[in-house]
C-alpha positions as CSV (number, residue, x, y, z in Angstrom):
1,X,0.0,0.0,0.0
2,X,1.6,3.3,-0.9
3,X,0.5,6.7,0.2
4,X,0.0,10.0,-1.8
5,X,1.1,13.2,-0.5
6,X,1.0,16.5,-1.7
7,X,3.7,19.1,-1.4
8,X,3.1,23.0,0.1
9,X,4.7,26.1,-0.8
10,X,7.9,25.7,1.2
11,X,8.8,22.3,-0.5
12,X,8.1,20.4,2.4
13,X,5.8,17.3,2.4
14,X,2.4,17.6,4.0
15,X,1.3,14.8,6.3
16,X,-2.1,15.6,6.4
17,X,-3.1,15.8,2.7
18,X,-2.4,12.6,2.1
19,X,-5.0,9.4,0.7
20,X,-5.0,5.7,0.3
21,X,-4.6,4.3,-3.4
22,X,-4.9,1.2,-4.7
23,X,-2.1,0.3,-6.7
24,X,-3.3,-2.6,-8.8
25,X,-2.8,-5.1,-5.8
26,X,-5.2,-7.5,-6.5
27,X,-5.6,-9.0,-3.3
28,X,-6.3,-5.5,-1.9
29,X,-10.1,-4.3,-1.5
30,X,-11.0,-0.4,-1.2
31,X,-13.1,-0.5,2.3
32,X,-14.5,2.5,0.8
33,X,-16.1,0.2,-2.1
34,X,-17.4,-2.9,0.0
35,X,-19.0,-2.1,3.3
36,X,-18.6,-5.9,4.2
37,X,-14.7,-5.6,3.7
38,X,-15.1,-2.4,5.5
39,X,-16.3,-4.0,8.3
40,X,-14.2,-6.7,8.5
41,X,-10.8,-4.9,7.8
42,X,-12.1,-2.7,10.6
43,X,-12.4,-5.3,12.9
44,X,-8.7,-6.0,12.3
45,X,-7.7,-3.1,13.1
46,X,-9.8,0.0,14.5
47,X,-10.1,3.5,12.1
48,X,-8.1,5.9,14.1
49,X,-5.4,3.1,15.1
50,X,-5.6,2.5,11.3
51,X,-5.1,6.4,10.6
52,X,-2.0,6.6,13.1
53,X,-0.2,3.3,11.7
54,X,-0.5,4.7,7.9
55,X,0.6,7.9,9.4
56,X,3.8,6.9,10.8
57,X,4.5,4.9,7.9
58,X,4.5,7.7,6.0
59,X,6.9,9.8,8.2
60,X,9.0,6.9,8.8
61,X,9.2,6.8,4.5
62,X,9.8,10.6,4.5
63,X,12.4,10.8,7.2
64,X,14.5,7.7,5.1
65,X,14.0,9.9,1.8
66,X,15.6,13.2,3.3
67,X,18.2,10.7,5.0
68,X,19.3,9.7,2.0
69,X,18.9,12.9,0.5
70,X,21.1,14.5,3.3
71,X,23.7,11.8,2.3
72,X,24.3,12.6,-0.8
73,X,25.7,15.6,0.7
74,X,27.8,14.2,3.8
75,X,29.5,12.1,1.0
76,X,30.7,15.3,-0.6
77,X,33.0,16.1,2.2
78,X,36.7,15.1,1.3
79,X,38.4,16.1,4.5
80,X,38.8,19.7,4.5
81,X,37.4,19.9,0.9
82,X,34.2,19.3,-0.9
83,X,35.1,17.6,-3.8
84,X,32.6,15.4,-6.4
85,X,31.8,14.3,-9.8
86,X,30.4,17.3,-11.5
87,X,30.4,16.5,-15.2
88,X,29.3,13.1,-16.3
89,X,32.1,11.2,-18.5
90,X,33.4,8.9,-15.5
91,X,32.1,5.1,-15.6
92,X,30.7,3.9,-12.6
93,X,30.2,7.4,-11.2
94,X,26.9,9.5,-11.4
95,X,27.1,13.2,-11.6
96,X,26.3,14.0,-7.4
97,X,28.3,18.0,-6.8
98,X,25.2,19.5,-8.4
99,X,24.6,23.2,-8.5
100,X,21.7,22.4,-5.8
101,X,23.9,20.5,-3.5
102,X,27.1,23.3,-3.8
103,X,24.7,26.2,-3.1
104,X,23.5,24.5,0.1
105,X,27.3,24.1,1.1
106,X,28.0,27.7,-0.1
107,X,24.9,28.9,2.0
108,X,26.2,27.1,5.1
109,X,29.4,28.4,4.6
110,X,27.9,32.1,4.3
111,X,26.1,31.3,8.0
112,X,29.0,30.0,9.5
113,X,31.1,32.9,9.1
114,X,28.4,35.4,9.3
115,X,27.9,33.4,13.3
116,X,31.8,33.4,14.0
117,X,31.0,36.9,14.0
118,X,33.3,39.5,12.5
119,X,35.5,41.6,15.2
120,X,35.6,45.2,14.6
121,X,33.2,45.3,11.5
122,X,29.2,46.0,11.5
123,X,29.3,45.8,7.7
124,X,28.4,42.6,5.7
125,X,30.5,39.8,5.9
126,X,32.5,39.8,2.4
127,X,33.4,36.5,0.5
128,X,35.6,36.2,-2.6
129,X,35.0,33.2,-5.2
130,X,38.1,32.1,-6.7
131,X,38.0,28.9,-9.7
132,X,40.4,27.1,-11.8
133,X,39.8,26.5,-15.5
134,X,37.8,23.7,-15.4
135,X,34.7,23.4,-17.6
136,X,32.1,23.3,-15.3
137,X,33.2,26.4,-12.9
138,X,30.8,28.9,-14.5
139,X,27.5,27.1,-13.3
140,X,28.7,26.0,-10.3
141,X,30.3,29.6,-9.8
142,X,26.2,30.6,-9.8
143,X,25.1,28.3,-7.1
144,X,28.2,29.5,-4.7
145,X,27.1,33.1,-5.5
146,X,23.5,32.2,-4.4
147,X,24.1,29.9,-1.7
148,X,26.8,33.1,0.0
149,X,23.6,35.6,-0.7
150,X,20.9,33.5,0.7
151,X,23.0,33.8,4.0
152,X,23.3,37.3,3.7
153,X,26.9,37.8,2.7
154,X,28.2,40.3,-0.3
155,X,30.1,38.6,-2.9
156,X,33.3,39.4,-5.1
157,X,33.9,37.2,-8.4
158,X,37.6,37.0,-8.5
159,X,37.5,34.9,-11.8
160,X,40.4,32.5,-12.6
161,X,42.2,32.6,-9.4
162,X,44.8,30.2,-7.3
163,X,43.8,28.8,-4.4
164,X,46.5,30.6,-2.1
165,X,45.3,33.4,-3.9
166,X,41.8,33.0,-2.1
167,X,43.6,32.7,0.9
168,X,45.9,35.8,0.4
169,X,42.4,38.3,-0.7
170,X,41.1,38.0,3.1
171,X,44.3,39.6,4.1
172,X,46.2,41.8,1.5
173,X,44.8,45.6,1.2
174,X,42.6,47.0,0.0
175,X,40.3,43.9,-0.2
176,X,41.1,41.9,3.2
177,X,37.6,39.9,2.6
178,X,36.7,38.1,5.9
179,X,36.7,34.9,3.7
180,X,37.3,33.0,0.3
181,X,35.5,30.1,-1.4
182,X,38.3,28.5,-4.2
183,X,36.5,26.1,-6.8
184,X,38.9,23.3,-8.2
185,X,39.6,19.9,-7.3
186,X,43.4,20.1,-7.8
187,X,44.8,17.7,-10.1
188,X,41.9,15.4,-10.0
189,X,40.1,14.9,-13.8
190,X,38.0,17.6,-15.5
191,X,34.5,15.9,-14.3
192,X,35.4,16.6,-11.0
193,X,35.0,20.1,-8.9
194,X,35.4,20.6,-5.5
195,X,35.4,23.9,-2.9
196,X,37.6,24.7,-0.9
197,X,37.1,27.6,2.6
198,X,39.3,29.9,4.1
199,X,38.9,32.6,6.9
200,X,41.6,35.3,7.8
201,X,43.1,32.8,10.2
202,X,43.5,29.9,7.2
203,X,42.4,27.3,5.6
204,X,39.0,25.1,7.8
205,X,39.7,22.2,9.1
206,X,37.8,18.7,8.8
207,X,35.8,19.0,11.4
208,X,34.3,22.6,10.7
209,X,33.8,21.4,7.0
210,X,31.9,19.0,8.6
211,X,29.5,21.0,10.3
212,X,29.2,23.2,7.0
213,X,27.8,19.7,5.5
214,X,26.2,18.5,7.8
215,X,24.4,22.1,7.9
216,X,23.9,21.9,3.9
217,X,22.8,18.2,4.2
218,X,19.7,19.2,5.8
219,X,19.0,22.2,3.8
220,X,19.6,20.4,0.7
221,X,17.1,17.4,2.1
222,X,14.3,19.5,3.0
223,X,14.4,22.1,0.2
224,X,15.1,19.5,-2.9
225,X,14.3,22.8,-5.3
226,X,16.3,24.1,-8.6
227,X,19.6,26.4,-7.6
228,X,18.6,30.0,-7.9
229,X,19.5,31.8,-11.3
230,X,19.0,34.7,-11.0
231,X,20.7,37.2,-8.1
232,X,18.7,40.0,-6.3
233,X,22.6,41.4,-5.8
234,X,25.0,40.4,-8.9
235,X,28.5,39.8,-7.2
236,X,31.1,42.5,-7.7
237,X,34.1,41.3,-9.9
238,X,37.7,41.7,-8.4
239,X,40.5,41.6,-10.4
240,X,42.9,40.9,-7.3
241,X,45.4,38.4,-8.7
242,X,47.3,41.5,-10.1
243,X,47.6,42.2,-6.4
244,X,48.7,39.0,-5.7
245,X,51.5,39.2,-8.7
246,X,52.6,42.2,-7.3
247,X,53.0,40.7,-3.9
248,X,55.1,38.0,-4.9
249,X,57.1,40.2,-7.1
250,X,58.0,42.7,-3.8
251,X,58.6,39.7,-2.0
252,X,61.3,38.9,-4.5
253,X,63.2,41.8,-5.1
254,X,62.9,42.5,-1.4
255,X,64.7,39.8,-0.4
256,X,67.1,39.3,-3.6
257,X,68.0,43.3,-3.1
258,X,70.1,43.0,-6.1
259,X,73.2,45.8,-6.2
260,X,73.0,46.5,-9.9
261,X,69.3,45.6,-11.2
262,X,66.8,46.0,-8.3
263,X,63.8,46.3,-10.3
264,X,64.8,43.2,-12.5
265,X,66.8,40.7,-10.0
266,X,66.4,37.9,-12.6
267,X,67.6,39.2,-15.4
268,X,69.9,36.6,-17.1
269,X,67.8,33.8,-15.7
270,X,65.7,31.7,-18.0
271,X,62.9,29.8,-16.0
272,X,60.7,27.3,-17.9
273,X,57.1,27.2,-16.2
274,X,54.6,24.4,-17.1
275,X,51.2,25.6,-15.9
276,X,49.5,22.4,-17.0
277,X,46.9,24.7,-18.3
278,X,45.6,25.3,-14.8
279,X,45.6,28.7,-13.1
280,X,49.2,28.9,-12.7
281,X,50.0,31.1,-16.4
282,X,50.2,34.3,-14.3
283,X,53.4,33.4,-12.4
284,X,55.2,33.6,-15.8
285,X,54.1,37.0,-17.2
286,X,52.4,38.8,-14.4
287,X,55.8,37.7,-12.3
288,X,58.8,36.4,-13.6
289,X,58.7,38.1,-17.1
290,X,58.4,41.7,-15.1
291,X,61.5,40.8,-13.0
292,X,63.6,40.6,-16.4
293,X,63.7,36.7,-16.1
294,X,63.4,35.0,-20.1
295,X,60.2,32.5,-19.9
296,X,60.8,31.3,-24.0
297,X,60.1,27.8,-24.0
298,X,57.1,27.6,-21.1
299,X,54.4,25.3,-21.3
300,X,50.9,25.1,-21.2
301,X,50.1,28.4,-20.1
302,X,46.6,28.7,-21.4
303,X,43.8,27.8,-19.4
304,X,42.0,25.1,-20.6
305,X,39.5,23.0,-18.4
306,X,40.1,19.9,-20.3
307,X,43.9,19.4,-19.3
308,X,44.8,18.6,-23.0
309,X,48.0,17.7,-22.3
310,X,48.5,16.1,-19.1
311,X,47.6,16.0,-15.6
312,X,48.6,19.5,-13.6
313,X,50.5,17.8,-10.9
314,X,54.1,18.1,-9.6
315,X,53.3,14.6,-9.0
316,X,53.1,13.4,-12.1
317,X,55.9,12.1,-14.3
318,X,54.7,13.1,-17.5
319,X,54.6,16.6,-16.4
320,X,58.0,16.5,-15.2
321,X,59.2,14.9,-18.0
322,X,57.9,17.5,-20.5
323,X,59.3,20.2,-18.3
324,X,62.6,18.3,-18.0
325,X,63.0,18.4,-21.9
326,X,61.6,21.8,-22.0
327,X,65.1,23.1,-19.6
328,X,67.4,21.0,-21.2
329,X,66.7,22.3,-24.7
330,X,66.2,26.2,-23.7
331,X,69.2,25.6,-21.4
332,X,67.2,27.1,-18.5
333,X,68.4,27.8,-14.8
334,X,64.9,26.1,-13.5
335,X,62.3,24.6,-14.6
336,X,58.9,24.7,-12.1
337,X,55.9,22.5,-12.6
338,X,52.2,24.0,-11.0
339,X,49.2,21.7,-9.9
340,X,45.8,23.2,-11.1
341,X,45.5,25.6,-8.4
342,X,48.9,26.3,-7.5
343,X,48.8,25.0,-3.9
344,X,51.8,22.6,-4.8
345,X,55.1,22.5,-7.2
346,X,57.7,20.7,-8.4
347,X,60.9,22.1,-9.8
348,X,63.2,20.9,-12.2
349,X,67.0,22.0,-11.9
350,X,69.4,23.3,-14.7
351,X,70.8,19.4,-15.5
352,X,67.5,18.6,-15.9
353,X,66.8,16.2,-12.2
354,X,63.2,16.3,-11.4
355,X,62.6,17.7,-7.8
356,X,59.4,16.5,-6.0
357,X,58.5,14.2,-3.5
358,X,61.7,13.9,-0.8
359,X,63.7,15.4,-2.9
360,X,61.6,19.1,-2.6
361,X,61.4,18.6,1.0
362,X,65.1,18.5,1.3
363,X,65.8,21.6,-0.9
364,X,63.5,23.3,1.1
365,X,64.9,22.2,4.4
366,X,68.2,23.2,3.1
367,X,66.7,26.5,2.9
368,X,64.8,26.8,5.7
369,X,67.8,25.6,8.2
370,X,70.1,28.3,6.6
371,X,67.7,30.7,7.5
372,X,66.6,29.6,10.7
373,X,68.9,27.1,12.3
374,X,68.0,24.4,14.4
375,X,64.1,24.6,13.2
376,X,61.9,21.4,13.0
377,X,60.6,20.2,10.2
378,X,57.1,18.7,9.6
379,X,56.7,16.3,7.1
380,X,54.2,13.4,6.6
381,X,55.2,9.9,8.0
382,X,55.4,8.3,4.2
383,X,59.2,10.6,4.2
384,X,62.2,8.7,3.8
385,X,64.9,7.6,6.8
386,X,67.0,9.5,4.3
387,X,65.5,12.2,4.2
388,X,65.9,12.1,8.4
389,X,69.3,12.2,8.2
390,X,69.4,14.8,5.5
391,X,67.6,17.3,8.1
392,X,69.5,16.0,11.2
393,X,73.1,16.2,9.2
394,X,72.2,20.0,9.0
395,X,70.7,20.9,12.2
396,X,67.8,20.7,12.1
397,X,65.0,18.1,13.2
398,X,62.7,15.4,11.6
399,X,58.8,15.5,13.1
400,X,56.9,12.5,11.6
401,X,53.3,13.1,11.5
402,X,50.0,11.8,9.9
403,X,49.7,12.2,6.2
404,X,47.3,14.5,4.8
405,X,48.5,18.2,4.2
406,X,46.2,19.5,6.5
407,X,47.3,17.5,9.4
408,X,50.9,18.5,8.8
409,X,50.1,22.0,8.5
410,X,47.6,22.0,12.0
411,X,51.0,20.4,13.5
412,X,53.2,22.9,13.0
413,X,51.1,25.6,14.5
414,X,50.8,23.7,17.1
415,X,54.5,23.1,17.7
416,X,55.1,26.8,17.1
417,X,52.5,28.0,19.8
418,X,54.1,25.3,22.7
419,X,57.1,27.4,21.7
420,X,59.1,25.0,19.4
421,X,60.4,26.5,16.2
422,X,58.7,25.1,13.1
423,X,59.2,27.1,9.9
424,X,58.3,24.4,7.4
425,X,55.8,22.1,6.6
426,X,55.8,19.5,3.7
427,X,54.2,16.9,2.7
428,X,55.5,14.4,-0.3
429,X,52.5,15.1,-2.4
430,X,54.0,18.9,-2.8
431,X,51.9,20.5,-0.6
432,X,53.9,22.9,1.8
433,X,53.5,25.8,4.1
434,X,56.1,28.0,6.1
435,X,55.7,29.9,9.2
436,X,56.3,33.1,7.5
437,X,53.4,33.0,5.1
438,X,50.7,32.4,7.3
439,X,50.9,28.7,7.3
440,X,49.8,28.5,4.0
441,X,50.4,25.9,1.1
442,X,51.1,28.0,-1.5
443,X,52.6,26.4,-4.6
444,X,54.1,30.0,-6.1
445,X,55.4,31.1,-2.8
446,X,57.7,28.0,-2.4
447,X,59.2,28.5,-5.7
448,X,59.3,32.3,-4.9
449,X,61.6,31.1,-1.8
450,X,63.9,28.6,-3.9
451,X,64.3,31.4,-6.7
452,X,65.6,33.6,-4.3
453,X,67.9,30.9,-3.2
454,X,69.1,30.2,-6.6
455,X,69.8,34.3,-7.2
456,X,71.6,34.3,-3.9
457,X,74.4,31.6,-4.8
458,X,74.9,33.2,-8.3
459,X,75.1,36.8,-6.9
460,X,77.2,35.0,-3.9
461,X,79.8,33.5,-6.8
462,X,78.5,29.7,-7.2
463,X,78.6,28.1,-10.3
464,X,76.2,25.5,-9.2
465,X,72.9,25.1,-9.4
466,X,70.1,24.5,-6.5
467,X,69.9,21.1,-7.2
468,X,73.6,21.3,-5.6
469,X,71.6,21.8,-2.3
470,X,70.4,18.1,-2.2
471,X,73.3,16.7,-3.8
472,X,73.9,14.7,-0.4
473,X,70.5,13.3,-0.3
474,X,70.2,9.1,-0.4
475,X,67.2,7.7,-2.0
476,X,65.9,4.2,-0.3
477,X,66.8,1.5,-1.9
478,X,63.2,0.2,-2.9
479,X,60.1,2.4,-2.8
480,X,56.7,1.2,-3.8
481,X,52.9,2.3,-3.3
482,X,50.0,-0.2,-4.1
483,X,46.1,0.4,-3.4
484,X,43.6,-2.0,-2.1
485,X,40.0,-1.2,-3.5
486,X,37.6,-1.5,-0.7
487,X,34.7,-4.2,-2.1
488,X,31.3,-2.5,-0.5
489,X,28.6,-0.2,-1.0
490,X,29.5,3.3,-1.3
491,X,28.1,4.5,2.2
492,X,29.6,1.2,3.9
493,X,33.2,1.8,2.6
494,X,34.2,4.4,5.0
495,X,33.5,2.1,7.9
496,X,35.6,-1.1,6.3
497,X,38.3,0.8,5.4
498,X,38.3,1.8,9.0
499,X,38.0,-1.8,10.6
500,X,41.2,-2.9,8.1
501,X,43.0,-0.4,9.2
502,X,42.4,-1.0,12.9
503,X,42.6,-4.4,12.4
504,X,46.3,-3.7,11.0
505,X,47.1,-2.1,14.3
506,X,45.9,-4.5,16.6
507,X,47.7,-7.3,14.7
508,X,50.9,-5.3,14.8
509,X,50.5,-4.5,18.3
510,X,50.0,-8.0,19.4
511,X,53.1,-9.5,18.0
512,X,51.1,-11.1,14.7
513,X,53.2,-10.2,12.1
514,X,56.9,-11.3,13.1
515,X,59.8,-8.5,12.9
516,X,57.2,-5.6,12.9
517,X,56.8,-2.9,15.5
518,X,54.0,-0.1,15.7
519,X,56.3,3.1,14.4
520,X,56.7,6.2,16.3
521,X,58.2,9.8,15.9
522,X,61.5,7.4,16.0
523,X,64.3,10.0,16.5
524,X,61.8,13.6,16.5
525,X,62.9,15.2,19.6
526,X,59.2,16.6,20.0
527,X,56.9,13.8,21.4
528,X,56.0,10.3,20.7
529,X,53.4,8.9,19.3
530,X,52.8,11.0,16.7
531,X,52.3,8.2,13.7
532,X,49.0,6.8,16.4
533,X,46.0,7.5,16.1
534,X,44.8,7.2,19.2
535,X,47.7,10.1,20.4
536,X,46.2,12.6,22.5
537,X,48.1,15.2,21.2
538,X,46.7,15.0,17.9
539,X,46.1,19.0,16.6
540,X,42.7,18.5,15.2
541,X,40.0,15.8,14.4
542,X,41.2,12.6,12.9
543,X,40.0,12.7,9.1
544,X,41.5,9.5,8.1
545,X,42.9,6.2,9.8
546,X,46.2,5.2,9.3
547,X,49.2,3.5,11.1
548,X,53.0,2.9,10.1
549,X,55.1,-0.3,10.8
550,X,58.8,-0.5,11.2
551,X,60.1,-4.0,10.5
552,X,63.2,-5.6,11.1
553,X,64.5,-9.5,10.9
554,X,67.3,-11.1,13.4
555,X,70.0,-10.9,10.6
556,X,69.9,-7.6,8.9
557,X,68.3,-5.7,11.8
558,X,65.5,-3.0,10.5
559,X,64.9,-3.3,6.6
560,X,62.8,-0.4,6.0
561,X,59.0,0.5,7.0
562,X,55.0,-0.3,5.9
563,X,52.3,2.5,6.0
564,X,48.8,1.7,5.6
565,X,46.7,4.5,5.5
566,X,42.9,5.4,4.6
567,X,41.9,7.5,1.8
568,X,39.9,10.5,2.1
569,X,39.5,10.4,-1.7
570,X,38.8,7.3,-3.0
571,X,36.9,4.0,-1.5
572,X,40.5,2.4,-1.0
573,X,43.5,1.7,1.2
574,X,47.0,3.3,0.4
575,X,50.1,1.0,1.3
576,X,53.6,2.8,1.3
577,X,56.4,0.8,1.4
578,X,60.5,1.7,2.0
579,X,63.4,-0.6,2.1
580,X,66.8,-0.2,2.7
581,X,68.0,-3.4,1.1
582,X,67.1,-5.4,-2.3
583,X,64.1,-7.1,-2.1
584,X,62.7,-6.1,1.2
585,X,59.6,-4.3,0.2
586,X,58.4,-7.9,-1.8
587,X,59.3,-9.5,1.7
588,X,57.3,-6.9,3.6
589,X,54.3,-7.5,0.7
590,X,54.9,-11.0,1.4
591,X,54.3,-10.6,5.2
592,X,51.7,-8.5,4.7
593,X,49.6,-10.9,2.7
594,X,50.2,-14.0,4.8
595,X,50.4,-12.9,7.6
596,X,47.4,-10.2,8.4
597,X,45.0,-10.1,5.3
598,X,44.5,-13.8,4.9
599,X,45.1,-14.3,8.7
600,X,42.3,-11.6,9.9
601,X,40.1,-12.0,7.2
602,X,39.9,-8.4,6.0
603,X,41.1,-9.9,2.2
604,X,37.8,-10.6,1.8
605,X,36.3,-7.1,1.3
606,X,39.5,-5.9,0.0
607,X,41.2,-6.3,-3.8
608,X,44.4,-7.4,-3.1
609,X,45.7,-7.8,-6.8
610,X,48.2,-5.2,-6.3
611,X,49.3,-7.0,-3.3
612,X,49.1,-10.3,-4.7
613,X,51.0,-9.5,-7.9
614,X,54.2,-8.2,-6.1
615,X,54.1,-10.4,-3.6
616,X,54.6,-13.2,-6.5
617,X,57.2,-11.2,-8.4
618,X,60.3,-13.5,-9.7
């Protein structure tokens, strides 16, 4: 039996309009038709008991639908993101960051700052919008401006922006918006979009992107209407990333202070950028070609939402590779290699050695500890014992912490306010920050920093290049990273990703897997206990689960590490793997099979083809 209901004027579903209809059920007989059936149906169950049962039915079916409604928008969050499929073209996945579903988010974000409250300022709360290239940003850009009015805020259209840029526009003059809303989803493929939220203190974290959603998912649930098009207030278009060029460029010249050329400190440089066709153009012309450096030979620089060419990632070797050709046949100085929003970048020296990963954190160290000696580093537990020794060998010292960019980040402010000295913060992905620039990952500013470095040793007499600054840097012997699929429905992946993971732990823990010991900070002078979860020190709300092993056997001693770790992206499990001797990561893979996903069972909602293929590797 199925119940019609009629919906009023706020989009809401009426309980009370609602009537019995037969469906075609042909055991089912109106009582309205057949007063005999009446009566005897009755005398099963009495009219108003009748009424009430039908009646919670009903409510019980409409509270599951906005459930599952709300959902769809929970399942948006990506840690301190929104990210989703906006564009259909991916197999297997349906279309679910819907203008609808971002302008609920972008109207919880508006209430959320306008209830933090702004100190010092009766006016409207301000909120720039900020996008990348890709294809879909101008009808999503609609929804956000919606969603930010709905809650009352004014809104500035910054067009083609980066997302430090955002950032940098609720602090720099004149603008100093109290917050920013950047649309990309990084390097991810051009069906996807995401948001990302910054205030004048930074960048949210998890759990306040949480409470946006969770906000949004109930909005979203009981409104279920079209996204606004039209706007009582159009926003007010910006054009602030000259501001931000300008910044950058002060920044340099500043700090370069060149005796001859002050205006133009890299003349006689030639710097290759690859922009990927992202957002990242403007550093070559609205930057570098003003400071007298020669760009000829650059890549990519148009904006172009499809990502023609290849992925915009720092990450990625065919980007590096391209830029790595690019150098060595325009005999350039540097190369640098932007991600879509220019939160992260690679670099390329003048022989042409790609510099990502490890590699980037060391130059950067190197910098860093010149400048502030004796500083910590933060970096994300999947970091070389290398790249340890690197820091340590130069004064400096190696804090391990929990992957994820944000977590690293939220680690170092907290180091810095107990007093401890933390000026950088990396993780291997690219993604860094440093204490002088607000704590931000900005992709431009960290090439900003090692192109002042690479002015410095010319104008100080070296012939060498900054890759000379990592020259002492070991590699591990064997790295490798494999993925485990989790096997379940969508909303039950989370959860099992979760158990494996704790399952991992508790095997470890309990002697299970021979040779291999729960991992700590090791050697960071800081704390233990960093690498556990369960750590009560722990900066801000645990977004994803993850542990990392160090293992050892009784003749060589300790052979290298194993990090399993949940994604916040994707419905799988990451496993990073480092050895310092031949074949140690396939006897690692080997334990790790045999000896905890067979042995616990977890193999059975996990694809371990990746696992199983390199573990039976002649």
């Amino acid at each position: 039996m199925m119940a019609a209901s009629s919906t009023n004027s706020t989009g809401s579903i009426s309980i009370k309009q609602h009537r019995y209809i037969d469906h075609g059920n042909p055991s089912y007989r109106d009582p309205s038709r057949n007063s005999t059936s009446a009566s005897s149906w009755g005398k099963q169950l009495p009219r108003r008991h009748r009424k009430l049962s039908c009646t919670a039915e009903l409510q019980q079916q409409i509270l599951s639908m906005h459930e599952e409604e709300a959902d769809k928008i929970r399942r948006l969050q990506n840690g301190s993101d929104v990210r989703g499929v906006a564009l259909e073209g991916e197999k297997g996945r349906t279309v679910d960051l819907t203008p609808p579903a971002v302008e609920a988010i972008s109207e919880s974000f508006g209430e959320w700052v306008v209830g933090k409250g702004v100190e010092g300022d009766n006016n409207p709360v301000k909120v720039s919008l900020g996008r990348d290239p890709r294809v879909t940003g101008g009808a999503l850009s609609v929804a956000v401006f919606s969603g930010l009015s709905r809650a009352g805020c004014m809104v500035y259209d910054m067009g083609l922006a980066t997302t430090p840029a955002c950032f940098m526009s609720t602090l720099l003059p004149p603008f100093a918006f109290h917050a920013s809303i950047m649309m990309t989803a990084s390097h991810l493929p051009y069906t996807r979009n995401g948001l990302k939220f910054f205030t004048r203190r930074g960048g949210l974290r998890s759990s306040e992107v949480e409470e946006i959603c969770e906000n949004a998912a109930r909005k979203y649930s009981n409104r279920l209407v079209k996204v606004s098009t039209l706007l009582n207030l159009p926003p007010t278009r910006v054009d602030f990333m000259s501001v931000y060029a300008q910044h950058l460029r002060e920044i340099i010249m500043e700090r370069v202070n060149h005796p001859v050329h002050y205006d133009a400190p890299l003349s006689g440089f030639k710097i290759i950028v690859n922009a990927g066709n992202g957002s990242g153009g403007f550093f070559t012309w609205a930057v570098l070609d003003k400071l007298g450096a020669d760009t000829f030979g650059s890549l990519h620089l148009n904006p172009d939402g499809m990502f023609p060419n290849h992925i915009p990632n720092p990450e990625d070797k065919t980007a590096m590779a391209v830029t790595r050709s690019a150098v060595l046949e325009n005999s350039a100085d540097l190369g640098i290699v932007f991600d879509t929003d220019v939160d992260r970048s690679g670099v390329v020296d003048s022989a042409g050695n790609p510099i990502n990963g490890d590699k980037l954190i060391a130059l950067m160290s190197a910098i860093v500890l010149r400048e502030h000696p004796g500083s910590t580093i933060v970096t994300d537990a999947r970091t070389s014992m290398a790249l340890s020794k690197f820091i340590t060998e130069r004064g400096g010292r190696h804090c391990l912490y929990r992957v994820g960019y944000r977590n690293v980040i939220d680690k170092g402010v907290q180091l810095n306010k107990d007093g401890i000295e933390a000026h950088l913060m990396m993780e291997t992905s690219g993604h860094g920050a440093l204490k002088e620039n607000y704590f931000l990952d900005d992709g431009a500013y960290m090439v900003v920093k090692i192109i002042i470095e690479m002015v410095r040793m010319k104008l100080g007499g070296s012939a060498e290049g900054i890759g000379s600054l990592i020259k002492e840097l070991e590699e591990p012997f064997e790295s490798v990273e494999l993925r485990m699929d989790v096997q379940s429905e969508p909303k039950d992946a989370k959860a099992r990703a979760v158990q494996a993971i704790e399952t991992f732990r508790e095997f470890v823990e309990e002697g299970r897997i021979e040779g291999w010991e729960l991992d700590s900070c090791g050697d960071c002078w800081v704390t233990d206990g960093c690498l556990v979860d369960t750590d009560d020190t722990t900066p801000a709300a645990i977004d994803a689960y993850m542990y990392r092993a160090k293992v050892s056997d009784s003749i060589q001693g300790e052979i290298g590490w194993v990090h399993l770790r949940q994604s916040i992206h994707n419905p799988n499990i990451a496993v990073n793997l480092q050895s310092m001797v031949p074949g140690g990561c396939q006897s690692m893979i080997k334990a790790l099979r045999n000896q905890f996903l067979m042995a616990s069972g977890v193999e059975q909602f996990l694809d371990t083809t990746q696992i199983d293929k390199w573990a039976e590797m002649n």
